[in-house]
Backbone as CSV, one residue per row, in Angstrom:
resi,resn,N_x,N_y,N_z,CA_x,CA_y,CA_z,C_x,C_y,C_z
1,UNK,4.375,-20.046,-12.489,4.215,-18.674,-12.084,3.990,-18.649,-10.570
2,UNK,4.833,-18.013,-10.198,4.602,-17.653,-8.505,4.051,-16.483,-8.158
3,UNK,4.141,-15.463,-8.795,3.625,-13.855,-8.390,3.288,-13.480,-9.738
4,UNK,2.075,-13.191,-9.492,0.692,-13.011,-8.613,0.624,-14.621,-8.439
5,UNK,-0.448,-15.095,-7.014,-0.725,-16.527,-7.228,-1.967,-16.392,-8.264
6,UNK,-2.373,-17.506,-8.598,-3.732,-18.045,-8.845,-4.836,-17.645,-8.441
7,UNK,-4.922,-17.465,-7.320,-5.829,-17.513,-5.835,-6.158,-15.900,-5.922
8,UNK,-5.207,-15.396,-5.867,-4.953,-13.504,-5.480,-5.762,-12.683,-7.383
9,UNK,-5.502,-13.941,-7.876,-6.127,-13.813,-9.277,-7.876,-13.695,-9.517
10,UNK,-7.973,-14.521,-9.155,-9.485,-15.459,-9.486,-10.302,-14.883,-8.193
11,UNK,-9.240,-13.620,-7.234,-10.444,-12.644,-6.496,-10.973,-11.238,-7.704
12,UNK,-9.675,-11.190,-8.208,-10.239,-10.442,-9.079,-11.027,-10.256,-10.357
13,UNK,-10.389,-11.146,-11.096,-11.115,-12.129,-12.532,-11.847,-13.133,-12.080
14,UNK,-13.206,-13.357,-12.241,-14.017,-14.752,-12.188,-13.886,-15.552,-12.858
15,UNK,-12.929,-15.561,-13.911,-13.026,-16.438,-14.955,-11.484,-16.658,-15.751
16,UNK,-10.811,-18.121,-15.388,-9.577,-17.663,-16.452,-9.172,-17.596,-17.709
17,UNK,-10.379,-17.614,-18.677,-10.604,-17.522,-19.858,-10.380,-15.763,-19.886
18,UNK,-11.418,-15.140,-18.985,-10.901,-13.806,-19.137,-9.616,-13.123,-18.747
19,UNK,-9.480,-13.659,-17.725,-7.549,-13.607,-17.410,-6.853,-13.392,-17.918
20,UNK,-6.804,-14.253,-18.830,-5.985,-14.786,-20.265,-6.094,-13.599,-21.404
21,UNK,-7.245,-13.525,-20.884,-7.277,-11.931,-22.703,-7.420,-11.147,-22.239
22,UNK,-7.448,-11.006,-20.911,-7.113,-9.666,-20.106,-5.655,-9.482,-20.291
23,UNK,-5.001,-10.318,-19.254,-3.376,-10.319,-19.523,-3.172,-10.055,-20.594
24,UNK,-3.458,-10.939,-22.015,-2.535,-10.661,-23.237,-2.492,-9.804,-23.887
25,UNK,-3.674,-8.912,-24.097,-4.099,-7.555,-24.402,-3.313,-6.714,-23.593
26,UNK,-3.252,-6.790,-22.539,-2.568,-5.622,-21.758,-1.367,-5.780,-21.902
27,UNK,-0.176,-6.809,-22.036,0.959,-7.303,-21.856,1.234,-6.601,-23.354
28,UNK,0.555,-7.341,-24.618,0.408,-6.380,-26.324,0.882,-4.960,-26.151
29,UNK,-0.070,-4.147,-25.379,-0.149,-2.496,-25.550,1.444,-2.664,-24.858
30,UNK,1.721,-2.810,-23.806,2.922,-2.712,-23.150,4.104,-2.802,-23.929
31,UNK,4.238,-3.953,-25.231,5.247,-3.693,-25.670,5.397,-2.697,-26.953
32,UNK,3.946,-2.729,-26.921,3.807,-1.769,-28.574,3.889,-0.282,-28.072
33,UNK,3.310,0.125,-26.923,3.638,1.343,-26.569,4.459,1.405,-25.109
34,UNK,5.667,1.857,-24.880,6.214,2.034,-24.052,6.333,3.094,-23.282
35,UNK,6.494,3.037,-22.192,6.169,3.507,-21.122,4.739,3.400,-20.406
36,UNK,3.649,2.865,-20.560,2.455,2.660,-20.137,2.385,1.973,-18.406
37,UNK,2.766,1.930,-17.762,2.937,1.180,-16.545,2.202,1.931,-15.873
38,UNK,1.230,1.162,-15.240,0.329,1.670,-14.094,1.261,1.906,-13.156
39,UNK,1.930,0.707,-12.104,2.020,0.493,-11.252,4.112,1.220,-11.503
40,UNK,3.596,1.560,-10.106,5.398,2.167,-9.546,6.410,1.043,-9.844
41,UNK,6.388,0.432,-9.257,7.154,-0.841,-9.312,6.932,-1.922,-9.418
42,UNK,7.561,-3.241,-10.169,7.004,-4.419,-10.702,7.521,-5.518,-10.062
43,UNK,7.505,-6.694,-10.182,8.460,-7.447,-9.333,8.799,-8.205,-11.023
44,UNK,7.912,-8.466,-11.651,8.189,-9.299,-12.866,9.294,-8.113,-14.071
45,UNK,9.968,-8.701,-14.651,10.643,-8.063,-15.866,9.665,-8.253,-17.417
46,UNK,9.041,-9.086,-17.596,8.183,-9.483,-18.551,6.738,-8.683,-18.513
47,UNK,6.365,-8.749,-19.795,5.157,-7.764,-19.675,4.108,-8.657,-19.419
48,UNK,3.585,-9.956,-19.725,2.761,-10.586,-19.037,3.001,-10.711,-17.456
49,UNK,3.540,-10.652,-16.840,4.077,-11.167,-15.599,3.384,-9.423,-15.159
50,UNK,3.698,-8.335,-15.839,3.569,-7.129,-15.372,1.855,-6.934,-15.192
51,UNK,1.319,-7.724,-16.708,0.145,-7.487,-16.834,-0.799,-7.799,-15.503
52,UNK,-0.151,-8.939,-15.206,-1.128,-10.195,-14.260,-0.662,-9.238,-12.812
53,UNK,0.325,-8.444,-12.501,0.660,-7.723,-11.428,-0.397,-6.507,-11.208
54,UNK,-0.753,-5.756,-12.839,-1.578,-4.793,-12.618,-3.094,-5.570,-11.846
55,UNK,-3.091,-6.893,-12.744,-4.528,-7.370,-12.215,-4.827,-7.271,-10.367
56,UNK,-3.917,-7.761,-10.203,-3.431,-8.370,-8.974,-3.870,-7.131,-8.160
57,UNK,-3.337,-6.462,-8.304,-3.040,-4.655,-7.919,-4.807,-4.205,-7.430
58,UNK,-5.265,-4.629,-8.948,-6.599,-4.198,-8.902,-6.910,-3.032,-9.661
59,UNK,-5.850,-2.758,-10.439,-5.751,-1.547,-11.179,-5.935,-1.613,-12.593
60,UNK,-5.858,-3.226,-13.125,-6.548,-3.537,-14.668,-7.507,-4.895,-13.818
61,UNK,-8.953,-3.898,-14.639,-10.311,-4.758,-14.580,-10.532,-5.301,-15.614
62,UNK,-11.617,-5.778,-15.832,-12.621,-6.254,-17.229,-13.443,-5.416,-17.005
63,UNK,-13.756,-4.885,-18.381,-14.996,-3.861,-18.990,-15.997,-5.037,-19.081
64,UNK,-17.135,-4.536,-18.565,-18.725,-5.136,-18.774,-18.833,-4.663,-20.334
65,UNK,-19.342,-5.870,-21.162,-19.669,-5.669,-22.466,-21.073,-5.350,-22.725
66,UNK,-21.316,-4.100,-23.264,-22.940,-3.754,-24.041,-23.226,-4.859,-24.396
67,UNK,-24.713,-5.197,-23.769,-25.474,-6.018,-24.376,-26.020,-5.728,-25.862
68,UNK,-26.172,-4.532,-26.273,-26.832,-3.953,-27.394,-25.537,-4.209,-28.294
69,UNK,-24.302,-4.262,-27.969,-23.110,-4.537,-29.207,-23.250,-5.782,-29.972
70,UNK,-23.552,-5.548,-31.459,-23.546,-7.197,-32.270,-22.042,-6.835,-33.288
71,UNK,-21.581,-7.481,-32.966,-19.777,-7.690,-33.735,-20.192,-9.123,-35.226
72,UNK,-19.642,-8.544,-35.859,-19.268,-9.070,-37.354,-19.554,-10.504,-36.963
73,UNK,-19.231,-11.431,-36.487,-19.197,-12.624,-36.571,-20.221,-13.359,-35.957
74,UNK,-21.065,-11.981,-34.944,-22.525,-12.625,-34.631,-23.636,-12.437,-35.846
75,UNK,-23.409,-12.078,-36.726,-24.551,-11.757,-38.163,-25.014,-12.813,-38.631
């Protein structure tokens, strides 16, 4: 992968574990619902490539998770 770098990444995401399910989640909605595009123009044709562009952009963040949320598999 050349665009976005790495670098231009990991200013925005601290972590590439979250990256990763940032991107794939977002890249998901993209093909399941169409037309969703933040951004005017893309340089990538692929929806991951698009996803990691919004990151890049600065226009898809990570949501801070409630501390008070307990999900099924913490019980």
């Amino acid at each position: 992968m050349l665009y976005p770098s790495v670098d231009t990444l990991k200013k925005e995401i601290d972590s590439k574990y979250s990256l990763v399910s940032l991107a794939s989640k977002r890249a998901r909605q993209m093909q399941e619902e169409q037309g969703t595009e933040r951004l005017h123009k893309y340089v990538s044709h692929k929806s991951v490539g698009k996803a990691l562009e919004e990151v890049a952009a600065g226009v898809l963040t990570k949501v801070s998770q409630d501390e008070s949320t307990v999900y099924e598999d913490e019980i």
